[in-house]
DRENLO-940365 format. One record per residue (C-alpha): residue number from 1; chain; x negated, y, z. Coordinates in nm, 4 decimals. Layout:
PT, NUM, A, X, Y, Z
...
END
This chain:
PT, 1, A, 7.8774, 12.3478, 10.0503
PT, 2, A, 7.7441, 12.4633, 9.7347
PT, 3, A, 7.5910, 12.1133, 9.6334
PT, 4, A, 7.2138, 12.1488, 9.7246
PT, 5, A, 7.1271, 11.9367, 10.0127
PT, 6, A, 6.8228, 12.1800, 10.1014
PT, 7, A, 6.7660, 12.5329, 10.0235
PT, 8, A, 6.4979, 12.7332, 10.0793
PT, 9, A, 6.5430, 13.0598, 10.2876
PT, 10, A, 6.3157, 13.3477, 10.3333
PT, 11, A, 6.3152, 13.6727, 10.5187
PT, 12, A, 6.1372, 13.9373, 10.3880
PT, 13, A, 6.0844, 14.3046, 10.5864
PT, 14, A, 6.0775, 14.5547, 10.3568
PT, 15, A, 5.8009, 14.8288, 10.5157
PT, 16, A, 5.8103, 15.1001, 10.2884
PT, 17, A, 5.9229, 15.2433, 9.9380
PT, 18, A, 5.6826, 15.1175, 9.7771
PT, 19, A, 5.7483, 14.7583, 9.8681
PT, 20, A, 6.1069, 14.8011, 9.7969
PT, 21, A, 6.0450, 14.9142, 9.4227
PT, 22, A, 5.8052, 14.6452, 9.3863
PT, 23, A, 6.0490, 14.3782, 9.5344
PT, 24, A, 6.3794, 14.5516, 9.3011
PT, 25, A, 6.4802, 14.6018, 9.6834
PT, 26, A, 6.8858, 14.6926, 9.6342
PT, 27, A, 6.9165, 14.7934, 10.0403
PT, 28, A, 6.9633, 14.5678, 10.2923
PT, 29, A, 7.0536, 14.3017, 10.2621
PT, 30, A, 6.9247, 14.2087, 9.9489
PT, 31, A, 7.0268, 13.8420, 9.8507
PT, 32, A, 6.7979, 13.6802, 9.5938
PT, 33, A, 6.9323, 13.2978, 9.4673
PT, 34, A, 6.6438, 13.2235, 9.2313
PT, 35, A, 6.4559, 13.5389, 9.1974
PT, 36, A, 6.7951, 13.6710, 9.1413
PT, 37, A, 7.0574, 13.9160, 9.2899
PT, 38, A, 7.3890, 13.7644, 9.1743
PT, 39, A, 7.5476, 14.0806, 9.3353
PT, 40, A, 7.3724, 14.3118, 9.1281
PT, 41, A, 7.3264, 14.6788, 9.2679
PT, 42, A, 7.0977, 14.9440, 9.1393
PT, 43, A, 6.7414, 14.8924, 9.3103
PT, 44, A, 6.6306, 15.1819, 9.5548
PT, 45, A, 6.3050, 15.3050, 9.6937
PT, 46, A, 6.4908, 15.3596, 10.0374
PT, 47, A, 6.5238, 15.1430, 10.3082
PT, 48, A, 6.9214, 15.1654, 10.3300
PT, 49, A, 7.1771, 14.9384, 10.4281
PT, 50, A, 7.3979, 14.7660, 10.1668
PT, 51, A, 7.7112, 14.7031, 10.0651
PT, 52, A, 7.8719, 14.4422, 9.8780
PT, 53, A, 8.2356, 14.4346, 9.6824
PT, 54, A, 8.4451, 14.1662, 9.8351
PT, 55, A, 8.7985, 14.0899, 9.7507
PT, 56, A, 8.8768, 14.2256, 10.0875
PT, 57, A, 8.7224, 14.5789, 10.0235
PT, 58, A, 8.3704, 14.7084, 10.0894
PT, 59, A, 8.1906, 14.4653, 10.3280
PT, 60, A, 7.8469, 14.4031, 10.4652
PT, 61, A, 7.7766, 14.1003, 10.3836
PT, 62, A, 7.9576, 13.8990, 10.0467
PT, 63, A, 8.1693, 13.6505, 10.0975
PT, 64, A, 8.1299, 13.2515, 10.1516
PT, 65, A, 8.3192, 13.1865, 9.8555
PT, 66, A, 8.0898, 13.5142, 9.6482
PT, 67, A, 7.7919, 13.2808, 9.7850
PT, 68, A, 7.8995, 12.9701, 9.7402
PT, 69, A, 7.9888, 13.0692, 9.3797
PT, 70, A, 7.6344, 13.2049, 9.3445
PT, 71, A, 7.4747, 12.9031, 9.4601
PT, 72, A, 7.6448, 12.6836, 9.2013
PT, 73, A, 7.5702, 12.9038, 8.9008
PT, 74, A, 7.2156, 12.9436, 9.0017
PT, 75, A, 7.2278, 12.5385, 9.0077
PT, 76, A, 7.4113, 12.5123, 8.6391
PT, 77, A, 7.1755, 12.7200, 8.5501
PT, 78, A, 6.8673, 12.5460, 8.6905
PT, 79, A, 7.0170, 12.2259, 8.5564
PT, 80, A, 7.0447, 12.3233, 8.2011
PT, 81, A, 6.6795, 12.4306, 8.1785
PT, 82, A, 6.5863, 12.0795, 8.2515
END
C-alpha cells in the first residue's frame, strides 16, 4: 500500500492523434499519478502500445514497487504544498 486509503482511477480511450497530443498520450498505457507520468516517455500522436523499464528488463506494465514508489512521491509532494 502506498498510504492513500482511496485513490481515484480513470480510464481514458484515446480515439485518435489528435486526442493523444492533446492528452501528452506516451502509448498505452499511459499512467498519470497527479496529472503526471512518473515514468516519463516521449509523448506520441500514435496510438501504440508502451513499454516501461523495469529492473527485470523491458515490461508492459511497471512494477508494484515502480508504482508504489510513484504513489508516495506524488503524496510528499502533495503534502508539502499544503
Amino acid at each position: 500500500m502506498a498510504g492513500a486509503a482511496e485513490v481515484d482511477v480513470f480510464a481514458i480511450e484515446v480515439q485518435d492523434g489528435t486526442q493523444a497530443s492533446r492528452l501528452g498520450f506516451a502509448g498505452s498505457p499511459t499512467i498519470l499519478v497527479n496529472g503526471r507520468d512518473p515514468f516519463p516517455a516521449i509523448p506520441t500522436q500514435q496510438l501504440a502500445c508502451r513499454t516501461f523499464q523495469t529492473p527485470r528488463g523491458p515490461a508492459v506494465l511497471p512494477d508494484k514497487e515502480q508504482l508504489t514508489d510513484a504513489i508516495r512521491a506524488a503524496l510528499t509532494r502533495r503534502a508539502g504544498d499544503r
